[in-house]
N, CA, C and O of each residue as an XYZ file, in Angstrom:
788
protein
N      10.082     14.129     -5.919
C       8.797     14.727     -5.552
C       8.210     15.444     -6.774
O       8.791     16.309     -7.429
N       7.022     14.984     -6.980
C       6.241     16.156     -8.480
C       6.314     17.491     -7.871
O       6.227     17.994     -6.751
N       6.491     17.814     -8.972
C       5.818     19.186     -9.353
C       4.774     19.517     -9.555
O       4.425     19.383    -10.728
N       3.628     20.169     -8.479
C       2.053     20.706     -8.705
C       1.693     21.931     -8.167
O       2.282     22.606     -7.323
N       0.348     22.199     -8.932
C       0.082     23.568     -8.211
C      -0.660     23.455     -6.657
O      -1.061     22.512     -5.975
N      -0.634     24.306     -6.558
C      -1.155     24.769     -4.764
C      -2.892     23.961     -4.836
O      -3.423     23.375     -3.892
N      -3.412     24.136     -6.041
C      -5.002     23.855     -6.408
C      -5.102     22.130     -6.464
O      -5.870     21.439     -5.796
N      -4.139     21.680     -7.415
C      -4.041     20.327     -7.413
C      -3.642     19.574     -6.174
O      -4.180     18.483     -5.986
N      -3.129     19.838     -5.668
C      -2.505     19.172     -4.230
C      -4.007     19.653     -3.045
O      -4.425     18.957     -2.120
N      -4.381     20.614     -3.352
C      -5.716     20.789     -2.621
C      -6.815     19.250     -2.957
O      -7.123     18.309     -2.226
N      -7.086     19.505     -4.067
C      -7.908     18.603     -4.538
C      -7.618     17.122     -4.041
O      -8.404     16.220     -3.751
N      -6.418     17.164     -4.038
C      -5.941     15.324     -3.734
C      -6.339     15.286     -1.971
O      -6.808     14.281     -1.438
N      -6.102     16.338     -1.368
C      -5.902     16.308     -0.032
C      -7.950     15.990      0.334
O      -8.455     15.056      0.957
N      -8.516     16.961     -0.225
C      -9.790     16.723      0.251
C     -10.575     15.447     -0.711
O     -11.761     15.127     -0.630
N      -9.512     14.838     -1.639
C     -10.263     14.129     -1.984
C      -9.898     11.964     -1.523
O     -10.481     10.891     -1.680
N      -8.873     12.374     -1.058
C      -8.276     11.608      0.211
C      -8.699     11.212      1.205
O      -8.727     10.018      1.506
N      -9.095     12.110      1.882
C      -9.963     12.642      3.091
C     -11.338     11.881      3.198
O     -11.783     11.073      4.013
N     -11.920     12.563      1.848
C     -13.665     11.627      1.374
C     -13.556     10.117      1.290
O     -14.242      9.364      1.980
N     -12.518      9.659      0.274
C     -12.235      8.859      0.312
C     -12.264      7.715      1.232
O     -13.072      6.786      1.274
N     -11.118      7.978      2.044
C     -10.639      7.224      3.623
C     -11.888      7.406      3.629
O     -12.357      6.757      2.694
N     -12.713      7.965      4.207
C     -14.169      8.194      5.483
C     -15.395      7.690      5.052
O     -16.237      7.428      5.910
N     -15.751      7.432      3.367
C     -16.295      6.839      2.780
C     -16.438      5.946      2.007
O     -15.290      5.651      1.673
N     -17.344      5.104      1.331
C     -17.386      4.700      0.096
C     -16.452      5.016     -1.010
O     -16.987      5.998     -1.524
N     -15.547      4.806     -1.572
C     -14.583      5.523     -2.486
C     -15.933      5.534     -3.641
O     -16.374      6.674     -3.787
N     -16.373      4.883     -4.149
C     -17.666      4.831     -5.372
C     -18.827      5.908     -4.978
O     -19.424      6.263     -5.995
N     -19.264      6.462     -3.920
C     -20.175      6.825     -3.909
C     -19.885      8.581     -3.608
O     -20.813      9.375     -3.457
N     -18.627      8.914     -3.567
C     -17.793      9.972     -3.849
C     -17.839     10.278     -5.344
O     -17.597      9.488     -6.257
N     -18.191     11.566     -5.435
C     -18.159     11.875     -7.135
C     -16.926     13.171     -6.880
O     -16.261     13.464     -5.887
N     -17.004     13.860     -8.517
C     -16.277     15.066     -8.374
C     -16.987     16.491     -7.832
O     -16.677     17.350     -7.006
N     -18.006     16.286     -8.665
C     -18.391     17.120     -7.357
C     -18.253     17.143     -5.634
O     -17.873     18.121     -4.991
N     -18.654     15.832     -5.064
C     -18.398     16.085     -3.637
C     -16.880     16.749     -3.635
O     -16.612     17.723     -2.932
N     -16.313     16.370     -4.149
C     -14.513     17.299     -4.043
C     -14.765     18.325     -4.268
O     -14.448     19.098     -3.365
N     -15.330     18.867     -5.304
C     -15.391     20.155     -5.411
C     -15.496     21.198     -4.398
O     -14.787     22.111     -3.975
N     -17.050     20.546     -4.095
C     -17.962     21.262     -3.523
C     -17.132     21.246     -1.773
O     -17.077     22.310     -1.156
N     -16.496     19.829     -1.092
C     -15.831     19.969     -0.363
C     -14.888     21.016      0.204
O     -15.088     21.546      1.296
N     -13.718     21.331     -0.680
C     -12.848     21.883     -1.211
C     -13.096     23.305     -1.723
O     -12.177     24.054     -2.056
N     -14.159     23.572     -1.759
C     -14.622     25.090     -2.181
C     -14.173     25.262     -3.452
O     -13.767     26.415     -3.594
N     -14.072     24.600     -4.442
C     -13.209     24.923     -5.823
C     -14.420     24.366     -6.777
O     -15.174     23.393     -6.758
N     -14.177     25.633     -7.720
C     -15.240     25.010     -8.679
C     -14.881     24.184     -9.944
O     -13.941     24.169    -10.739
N     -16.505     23.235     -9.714
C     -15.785     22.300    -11.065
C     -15.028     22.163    -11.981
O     -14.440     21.169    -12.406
N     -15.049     23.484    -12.379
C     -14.157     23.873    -13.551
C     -13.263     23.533    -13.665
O     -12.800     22.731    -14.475
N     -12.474     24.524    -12.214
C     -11.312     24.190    -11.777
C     -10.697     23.071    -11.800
O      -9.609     22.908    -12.352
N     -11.481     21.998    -11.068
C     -11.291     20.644    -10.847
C     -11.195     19.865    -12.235
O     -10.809     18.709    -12.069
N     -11.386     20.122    -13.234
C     -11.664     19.794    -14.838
C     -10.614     20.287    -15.354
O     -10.264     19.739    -16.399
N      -9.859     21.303    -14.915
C      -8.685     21.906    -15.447
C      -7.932     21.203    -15.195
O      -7.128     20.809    -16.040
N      -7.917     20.720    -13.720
C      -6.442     19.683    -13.167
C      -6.735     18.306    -13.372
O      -5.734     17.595    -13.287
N      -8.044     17.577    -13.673
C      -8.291     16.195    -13.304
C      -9.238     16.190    -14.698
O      -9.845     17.172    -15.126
N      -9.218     14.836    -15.309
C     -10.275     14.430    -16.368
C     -11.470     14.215    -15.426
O     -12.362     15.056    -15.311
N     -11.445     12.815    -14.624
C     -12.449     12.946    -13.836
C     -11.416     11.860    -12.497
O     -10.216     11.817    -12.226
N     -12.367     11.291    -12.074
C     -12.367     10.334    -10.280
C     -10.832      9.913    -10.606
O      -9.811     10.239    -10.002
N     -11.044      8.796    -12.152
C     -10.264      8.137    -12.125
C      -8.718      8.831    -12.010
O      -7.831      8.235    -11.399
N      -8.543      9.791    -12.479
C      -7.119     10.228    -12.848
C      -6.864     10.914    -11.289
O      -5.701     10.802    -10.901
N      -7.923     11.692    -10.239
C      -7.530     11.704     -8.945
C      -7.086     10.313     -8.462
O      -5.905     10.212     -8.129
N      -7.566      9.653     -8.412
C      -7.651      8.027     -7.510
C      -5.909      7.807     -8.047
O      -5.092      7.260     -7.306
N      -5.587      8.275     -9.282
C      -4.585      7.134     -9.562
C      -3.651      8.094     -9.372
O      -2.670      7.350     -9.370
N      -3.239      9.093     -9.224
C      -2.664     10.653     -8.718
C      -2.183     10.024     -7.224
O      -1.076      9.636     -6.850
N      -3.179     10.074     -6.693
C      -2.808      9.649     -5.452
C      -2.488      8.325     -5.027
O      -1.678      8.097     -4.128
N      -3.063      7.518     -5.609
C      -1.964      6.093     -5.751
C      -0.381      6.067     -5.881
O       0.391      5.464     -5.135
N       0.094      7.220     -7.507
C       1.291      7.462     -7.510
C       2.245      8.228     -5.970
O       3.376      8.045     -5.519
N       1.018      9.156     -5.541
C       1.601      9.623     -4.192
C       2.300      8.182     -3.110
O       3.360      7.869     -2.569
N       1.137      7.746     -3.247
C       1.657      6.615     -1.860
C       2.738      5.759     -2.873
O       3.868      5.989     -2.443
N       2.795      4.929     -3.965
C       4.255      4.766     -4.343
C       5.536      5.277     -3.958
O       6.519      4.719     -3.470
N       5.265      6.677     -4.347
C       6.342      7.302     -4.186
C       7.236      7.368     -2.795
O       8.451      7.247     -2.634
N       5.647      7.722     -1.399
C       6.349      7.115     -0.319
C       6.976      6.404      0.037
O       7.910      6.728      0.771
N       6.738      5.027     -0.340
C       7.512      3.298     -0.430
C       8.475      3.732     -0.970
O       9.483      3.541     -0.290
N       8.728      4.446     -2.271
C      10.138      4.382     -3.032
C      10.780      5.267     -2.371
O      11.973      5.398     -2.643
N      10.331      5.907     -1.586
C      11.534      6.753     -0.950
C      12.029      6.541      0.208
O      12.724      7.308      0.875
N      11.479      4.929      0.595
C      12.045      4.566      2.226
C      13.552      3.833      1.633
O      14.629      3.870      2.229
N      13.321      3.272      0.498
C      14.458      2.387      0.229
C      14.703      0.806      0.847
O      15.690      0.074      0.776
N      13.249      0.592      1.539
C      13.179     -0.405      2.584
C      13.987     -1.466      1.860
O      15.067     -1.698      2.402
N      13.819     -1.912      1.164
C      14.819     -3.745      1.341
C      15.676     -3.323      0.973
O      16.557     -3.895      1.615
N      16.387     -2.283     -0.031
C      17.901     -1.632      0.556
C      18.581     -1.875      1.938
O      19.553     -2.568      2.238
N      17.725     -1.048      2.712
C      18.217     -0.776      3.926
C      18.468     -2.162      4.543
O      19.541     -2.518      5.031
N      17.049     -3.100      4.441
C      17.258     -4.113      5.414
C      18.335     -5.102      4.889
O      19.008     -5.920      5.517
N      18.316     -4.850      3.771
C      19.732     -5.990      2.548
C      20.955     -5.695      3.101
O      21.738     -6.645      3.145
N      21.396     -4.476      3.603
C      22.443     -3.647      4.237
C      22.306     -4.053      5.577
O      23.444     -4.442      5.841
N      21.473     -4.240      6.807
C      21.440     -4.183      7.757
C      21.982     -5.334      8.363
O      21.814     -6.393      7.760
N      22.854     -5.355      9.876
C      23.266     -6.329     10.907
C      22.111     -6.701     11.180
O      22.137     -7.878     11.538
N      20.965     -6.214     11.190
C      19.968     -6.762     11.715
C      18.790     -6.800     10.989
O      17.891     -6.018     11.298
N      18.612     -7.749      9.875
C      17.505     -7.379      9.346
C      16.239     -7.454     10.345
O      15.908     -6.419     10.922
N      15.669     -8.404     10.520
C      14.699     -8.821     11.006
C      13.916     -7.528     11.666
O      12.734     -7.187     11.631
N      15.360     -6.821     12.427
C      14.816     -5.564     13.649
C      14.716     -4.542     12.396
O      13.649     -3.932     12.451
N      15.408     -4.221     11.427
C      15.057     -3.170     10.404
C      13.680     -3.697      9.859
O      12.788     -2.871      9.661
N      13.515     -4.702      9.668
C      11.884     -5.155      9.128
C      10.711     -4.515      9.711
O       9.874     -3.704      9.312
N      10.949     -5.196     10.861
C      10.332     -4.927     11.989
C       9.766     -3.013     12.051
O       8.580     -2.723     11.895
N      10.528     -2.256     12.223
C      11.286     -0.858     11.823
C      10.269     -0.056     10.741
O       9.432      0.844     10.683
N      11.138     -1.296      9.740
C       9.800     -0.589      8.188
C       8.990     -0.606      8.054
O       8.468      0.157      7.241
N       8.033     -1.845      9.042
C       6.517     -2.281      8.362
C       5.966     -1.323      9.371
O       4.813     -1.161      8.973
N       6.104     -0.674     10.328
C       5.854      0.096     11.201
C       5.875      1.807     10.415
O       5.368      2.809     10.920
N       6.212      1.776      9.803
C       6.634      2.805      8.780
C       5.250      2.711      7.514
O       4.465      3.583      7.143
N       5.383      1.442      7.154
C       4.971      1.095      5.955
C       2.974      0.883      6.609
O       1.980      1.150      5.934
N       2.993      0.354      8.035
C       1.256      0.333      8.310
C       1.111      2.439      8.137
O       0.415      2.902      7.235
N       1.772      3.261      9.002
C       1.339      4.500      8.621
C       1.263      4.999      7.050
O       0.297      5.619      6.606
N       1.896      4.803      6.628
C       1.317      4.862      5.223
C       0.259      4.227      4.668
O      -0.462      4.923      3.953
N      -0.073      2.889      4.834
C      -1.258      2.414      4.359
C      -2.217      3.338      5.030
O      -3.038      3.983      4.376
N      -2.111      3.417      6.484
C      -3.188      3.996      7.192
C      -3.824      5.400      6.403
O      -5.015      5.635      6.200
N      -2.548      6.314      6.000
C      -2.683      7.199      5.659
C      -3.457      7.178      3.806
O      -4.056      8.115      3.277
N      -3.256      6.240      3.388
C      -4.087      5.858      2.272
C      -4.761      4.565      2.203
O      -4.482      3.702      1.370
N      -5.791      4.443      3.241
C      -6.140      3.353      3.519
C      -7.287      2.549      2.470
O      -7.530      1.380      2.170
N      -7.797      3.836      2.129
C      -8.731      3.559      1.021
C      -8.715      2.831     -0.352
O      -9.616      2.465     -1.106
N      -7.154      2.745     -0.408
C      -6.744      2.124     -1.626
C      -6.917      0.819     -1.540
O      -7.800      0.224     -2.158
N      -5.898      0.148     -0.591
C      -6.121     -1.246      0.160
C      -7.334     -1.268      0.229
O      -7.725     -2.157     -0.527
N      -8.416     -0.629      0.872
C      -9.758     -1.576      1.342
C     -10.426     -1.291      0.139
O     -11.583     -1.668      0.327
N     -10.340     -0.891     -0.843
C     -11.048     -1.088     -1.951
C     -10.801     -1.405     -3.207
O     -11.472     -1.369     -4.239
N      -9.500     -1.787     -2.891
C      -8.796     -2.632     -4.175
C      -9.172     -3.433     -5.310
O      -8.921     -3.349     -6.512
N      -9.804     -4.187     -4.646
C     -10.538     -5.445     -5.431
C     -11.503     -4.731     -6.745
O     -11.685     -5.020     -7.928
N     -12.038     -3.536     -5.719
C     -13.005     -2.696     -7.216
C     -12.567     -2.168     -7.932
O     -12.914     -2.224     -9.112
N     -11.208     -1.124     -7.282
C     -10.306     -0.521     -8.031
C      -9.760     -0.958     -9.562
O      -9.682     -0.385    -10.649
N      -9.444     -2.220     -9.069
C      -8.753     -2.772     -9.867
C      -9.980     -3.404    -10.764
O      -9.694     -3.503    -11.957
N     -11.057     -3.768    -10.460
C     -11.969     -4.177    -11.574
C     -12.673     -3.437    -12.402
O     -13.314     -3.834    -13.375
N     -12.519     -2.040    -11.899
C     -13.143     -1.133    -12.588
C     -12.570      0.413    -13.428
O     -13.265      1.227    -14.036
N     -11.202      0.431    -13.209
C     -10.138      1.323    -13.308
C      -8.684      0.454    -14.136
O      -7.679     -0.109    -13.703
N      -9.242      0.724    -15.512
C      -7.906     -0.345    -15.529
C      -6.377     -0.032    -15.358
O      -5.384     -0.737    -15.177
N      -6.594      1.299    -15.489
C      -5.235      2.216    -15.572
C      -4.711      1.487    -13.917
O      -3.975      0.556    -13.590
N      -5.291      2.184    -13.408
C      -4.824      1.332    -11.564
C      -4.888     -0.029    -12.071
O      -3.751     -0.080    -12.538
N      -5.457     -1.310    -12.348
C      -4.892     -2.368    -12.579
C      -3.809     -2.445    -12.966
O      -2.932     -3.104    -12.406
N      -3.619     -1.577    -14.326
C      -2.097     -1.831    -14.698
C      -1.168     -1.341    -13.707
O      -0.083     -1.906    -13.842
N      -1.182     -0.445    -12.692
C      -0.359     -0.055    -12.089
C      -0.011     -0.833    -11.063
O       1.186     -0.984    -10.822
N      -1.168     -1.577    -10.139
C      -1.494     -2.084     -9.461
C      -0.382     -3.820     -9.337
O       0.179     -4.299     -8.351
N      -0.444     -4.282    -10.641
C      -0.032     -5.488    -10.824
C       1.798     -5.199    -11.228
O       2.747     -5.980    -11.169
N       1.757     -4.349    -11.466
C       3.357     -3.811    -11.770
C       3.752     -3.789    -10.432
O       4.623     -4.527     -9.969
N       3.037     -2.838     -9.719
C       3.352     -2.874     -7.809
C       3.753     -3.981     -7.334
O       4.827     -4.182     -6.768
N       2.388     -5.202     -7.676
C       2.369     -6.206     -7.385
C       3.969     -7.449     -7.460
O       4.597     -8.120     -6.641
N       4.018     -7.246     -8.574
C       4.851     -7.890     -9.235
C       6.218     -7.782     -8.843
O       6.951     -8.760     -8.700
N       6.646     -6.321     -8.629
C       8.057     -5.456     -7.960
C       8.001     -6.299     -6.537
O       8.912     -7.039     -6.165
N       7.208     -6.144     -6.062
C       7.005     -6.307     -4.155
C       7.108     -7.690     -3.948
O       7.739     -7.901     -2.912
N       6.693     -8.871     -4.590
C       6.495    -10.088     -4.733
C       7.988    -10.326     -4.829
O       8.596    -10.511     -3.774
N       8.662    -10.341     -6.008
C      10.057    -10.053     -6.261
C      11.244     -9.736     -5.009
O      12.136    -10.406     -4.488
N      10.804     -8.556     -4.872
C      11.912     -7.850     -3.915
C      11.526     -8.597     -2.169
O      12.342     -8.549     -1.249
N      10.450     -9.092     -2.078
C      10.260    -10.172     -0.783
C      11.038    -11.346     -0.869
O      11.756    -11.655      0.082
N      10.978    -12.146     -2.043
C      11.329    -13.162     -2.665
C      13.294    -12.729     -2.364
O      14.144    -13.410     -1.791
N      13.433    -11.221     -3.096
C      15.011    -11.315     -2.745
C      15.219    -10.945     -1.183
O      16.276    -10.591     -0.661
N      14.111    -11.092     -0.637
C      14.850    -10.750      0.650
C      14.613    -12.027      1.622
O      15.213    -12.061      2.696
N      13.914    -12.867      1.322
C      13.716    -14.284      2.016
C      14.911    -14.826      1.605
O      15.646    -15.232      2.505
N      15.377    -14.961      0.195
C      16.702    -16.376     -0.693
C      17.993    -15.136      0.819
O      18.684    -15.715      1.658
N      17.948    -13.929      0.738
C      18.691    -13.344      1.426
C      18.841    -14.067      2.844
O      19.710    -14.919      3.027
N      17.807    -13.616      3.984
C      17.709    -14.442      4.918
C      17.727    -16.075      5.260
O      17.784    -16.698      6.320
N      17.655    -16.444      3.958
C      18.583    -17.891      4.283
C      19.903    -18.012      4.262
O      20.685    -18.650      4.966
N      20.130    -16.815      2.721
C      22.069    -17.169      2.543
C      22.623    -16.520      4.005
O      23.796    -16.710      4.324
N      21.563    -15.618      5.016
C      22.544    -15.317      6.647
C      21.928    -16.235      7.554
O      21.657    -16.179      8.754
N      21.776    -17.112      6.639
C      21.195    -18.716      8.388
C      20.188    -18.105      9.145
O      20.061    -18.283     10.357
N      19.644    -17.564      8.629
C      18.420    -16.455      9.982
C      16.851    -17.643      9.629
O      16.197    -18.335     10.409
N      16.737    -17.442      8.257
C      15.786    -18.574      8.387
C      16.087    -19.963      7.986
O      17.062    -19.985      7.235
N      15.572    -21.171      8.235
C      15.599    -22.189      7.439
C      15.808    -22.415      5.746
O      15.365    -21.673      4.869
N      16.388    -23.311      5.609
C      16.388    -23.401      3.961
C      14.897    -24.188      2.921
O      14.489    -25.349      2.887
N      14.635    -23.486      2.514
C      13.369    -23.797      1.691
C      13.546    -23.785      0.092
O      14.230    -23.013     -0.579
N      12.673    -24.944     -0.365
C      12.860    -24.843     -1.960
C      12.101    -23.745     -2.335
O      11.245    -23.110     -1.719
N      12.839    -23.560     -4.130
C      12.637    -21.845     -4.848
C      10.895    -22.388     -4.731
O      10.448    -21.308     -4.344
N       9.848    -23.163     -4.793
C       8.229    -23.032     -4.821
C       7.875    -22.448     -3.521
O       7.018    -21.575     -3.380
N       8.639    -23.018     -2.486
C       8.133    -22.598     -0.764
C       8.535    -21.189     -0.673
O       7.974    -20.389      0.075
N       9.760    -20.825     -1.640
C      10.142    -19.144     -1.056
C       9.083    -18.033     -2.051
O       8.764    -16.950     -1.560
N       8.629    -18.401     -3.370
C       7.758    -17.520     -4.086
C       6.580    -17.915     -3.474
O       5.882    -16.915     -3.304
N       5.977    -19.045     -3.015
C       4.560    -18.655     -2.010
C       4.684    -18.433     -1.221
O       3.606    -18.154     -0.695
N       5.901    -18.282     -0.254
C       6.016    -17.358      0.887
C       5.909    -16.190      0.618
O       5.407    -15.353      1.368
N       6.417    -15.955     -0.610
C       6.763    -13.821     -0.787
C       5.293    -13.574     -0.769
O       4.703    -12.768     -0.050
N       4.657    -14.578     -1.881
C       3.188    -14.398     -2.617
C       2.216    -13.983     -1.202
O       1.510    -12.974     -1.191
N       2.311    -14.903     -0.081
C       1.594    -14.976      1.064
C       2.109    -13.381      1.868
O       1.161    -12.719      2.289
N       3.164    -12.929      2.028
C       3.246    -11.904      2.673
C       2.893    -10.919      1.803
O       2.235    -10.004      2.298
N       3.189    -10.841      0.450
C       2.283     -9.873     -0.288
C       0.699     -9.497      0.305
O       0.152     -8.502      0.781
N       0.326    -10.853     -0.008
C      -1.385    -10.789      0.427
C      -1.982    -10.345      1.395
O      -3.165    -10.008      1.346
N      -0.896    -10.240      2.937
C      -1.457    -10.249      3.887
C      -1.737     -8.941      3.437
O      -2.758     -8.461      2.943
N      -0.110     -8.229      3.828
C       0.375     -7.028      3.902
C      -1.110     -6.292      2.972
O      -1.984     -5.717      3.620
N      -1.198     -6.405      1.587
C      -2.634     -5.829      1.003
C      -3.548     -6.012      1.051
O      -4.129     -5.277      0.253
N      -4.400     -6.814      1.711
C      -5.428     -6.994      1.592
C      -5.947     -7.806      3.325
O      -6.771     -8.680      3.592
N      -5.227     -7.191      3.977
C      -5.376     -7.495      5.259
C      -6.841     -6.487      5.549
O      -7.946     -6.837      5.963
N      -6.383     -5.257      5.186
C      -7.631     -4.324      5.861
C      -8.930     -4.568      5.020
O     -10.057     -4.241      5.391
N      -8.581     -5.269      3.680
C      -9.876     -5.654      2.702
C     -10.651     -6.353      3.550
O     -11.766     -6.003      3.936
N      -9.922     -7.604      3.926
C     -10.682     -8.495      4.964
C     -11.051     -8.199      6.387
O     -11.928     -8.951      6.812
N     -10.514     -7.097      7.427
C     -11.320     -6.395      8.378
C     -12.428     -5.589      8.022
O     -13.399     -5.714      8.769
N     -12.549     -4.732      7.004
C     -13.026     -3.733      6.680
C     -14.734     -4.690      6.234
O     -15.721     -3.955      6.234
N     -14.930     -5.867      5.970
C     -15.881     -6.801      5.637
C     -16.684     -6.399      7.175
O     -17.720     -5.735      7.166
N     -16.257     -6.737      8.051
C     -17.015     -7.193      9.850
C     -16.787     -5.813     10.594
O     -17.581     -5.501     11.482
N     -15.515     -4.800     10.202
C     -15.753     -4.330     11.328
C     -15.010     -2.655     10.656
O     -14.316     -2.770      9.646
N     -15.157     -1.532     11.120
C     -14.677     -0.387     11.137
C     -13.179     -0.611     11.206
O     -12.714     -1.331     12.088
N     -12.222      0.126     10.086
C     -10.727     -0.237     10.084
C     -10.003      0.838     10.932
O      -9.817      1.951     10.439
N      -9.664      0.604     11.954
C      -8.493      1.245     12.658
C      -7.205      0.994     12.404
O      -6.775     -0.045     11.902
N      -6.418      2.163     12.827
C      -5.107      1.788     12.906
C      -4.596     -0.080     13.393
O      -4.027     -0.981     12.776
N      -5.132      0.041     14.685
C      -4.989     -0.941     15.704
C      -5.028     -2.268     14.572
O      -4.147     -3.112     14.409
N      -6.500     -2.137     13.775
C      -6.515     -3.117     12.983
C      -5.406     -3.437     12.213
O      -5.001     -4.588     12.046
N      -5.016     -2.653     11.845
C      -3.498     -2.394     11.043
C      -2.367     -3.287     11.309
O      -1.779     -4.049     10.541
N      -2.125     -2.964     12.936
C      -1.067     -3.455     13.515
C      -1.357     -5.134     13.255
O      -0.472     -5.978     13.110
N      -2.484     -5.323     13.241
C      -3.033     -7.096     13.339
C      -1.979     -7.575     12.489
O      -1.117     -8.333     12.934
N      -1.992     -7.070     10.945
C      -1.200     -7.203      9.810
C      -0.146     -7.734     10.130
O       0.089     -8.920      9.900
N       0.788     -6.815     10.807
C       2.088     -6.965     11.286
C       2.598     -8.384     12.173
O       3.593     -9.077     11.960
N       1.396     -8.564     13.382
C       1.376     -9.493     14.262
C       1.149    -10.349     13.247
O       2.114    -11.105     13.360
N       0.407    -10.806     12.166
C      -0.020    -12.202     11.755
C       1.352    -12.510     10.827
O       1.896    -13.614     10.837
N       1.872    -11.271      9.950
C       3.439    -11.513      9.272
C       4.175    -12.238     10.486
O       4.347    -13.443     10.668
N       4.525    -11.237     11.196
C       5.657    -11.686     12.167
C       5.616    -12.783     13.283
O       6.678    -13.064     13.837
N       4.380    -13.467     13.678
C       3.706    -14.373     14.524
C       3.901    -15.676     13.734
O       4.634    -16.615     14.045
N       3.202    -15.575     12.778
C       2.568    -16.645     11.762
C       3.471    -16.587     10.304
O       3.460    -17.649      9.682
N       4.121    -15.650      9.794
C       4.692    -15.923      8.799
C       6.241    -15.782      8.857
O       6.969    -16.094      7.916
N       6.642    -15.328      9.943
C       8.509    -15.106      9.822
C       8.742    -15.775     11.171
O       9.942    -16.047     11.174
N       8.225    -16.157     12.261
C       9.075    -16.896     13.373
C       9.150    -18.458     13.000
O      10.137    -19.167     13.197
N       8.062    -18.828     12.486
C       8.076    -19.972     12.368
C       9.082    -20.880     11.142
O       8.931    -22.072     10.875
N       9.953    -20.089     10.614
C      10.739    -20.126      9.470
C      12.125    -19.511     10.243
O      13.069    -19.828      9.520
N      12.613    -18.775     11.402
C      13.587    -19.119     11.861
C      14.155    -19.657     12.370
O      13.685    -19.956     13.468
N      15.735    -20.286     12.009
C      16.608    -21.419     12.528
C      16.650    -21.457     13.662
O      17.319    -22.323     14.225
């Protein structure tokens, strides 16, 4: 867990908040400020500007993921499937709780390169560690056997949903939780039953 002051952790919280509920672009530092009752200054003391909040709190929600230990656990488990099951339930409240990142990714990342770089490192880890957990669920007969191209566009495909699921609600309609859960149903419906033995 970082180490911050009482002021900085303010700032992330109301600027989180704006975030989720709005436009992430049409949020400046001032609206935080001025939100937050703290003056610019202040906010200049702890933050250069947007970008170094935005990516502050990006590192926050990392850190969440790294501290579930999820494909640990499920690599360990009699039961993966039900520990899966378990985590992503875990893992939609967290998105929920930084939902803003996901539904605005695409800009994030085109316009912030620091978050790109971070972004594709994420990317890259998660892709990977799916990948070791599919070759896994074959070596326990749980799913079918598939060649190494079918198991990296499988990981690639549950990557995608999993991020950019709420990108693609958030187009037609207001993102709820509920929407969230869709995520889960289209993984587990459409991308993991149909691949068990």
């Amino acid at each position: 867990m970082k180490k911050e002051s009482i002021t900085k952790r303010k700032i992330k919280r109301i600027a989180l908040a704006l975030f989720n509920e709005n436009d992430t672009f049409s949020i400046t530092t001032n609206h935080i400020a001025k939100s937050g009752k703290i003056s610019t200054g202040n906010l200049y003391y702890h933050y250069k500007n947007k970008e170094d909040i935005i990516i502050d709190i990006y590192e926050d929600m990392i850190e969440k993921f790294e501290e579930l230990n999820s494909f640990e656990i499920i690599l360990n488990s009699d039961s993966p499937l039900e520990e899966l099951s378990k985590i992503y339930d875990i893992y939609l409240d967290i998105f929920w709780e930084y939902r803003f990142i996901m539904r605005d990714s695409s800009v994030l990342i085109t316009t912030l390169p620091k978050f790109k770089e971070i972004f594709i490192q994420r990317q890259n880890l998660r892709v990977s560690q799916i990948k070791q957990l599919i070759e896994y669920l074959i070596f326990k007969e749980i799913f079918r056997k598939m060649s190494e191209d079918e198991i990296l566009l499988y990981a690639k495909l549950n990557w995608f949903i999993s991020t950019y699921w709420q990108n693609f609600i958030s187009i037609n309609e207001v993102i709820t939780k509920e929407s969230f859960k869709e995520a889960k149903d289209v993984i587990f419906k459409i991308n993991i039953n149909p691949f068990l033995k």
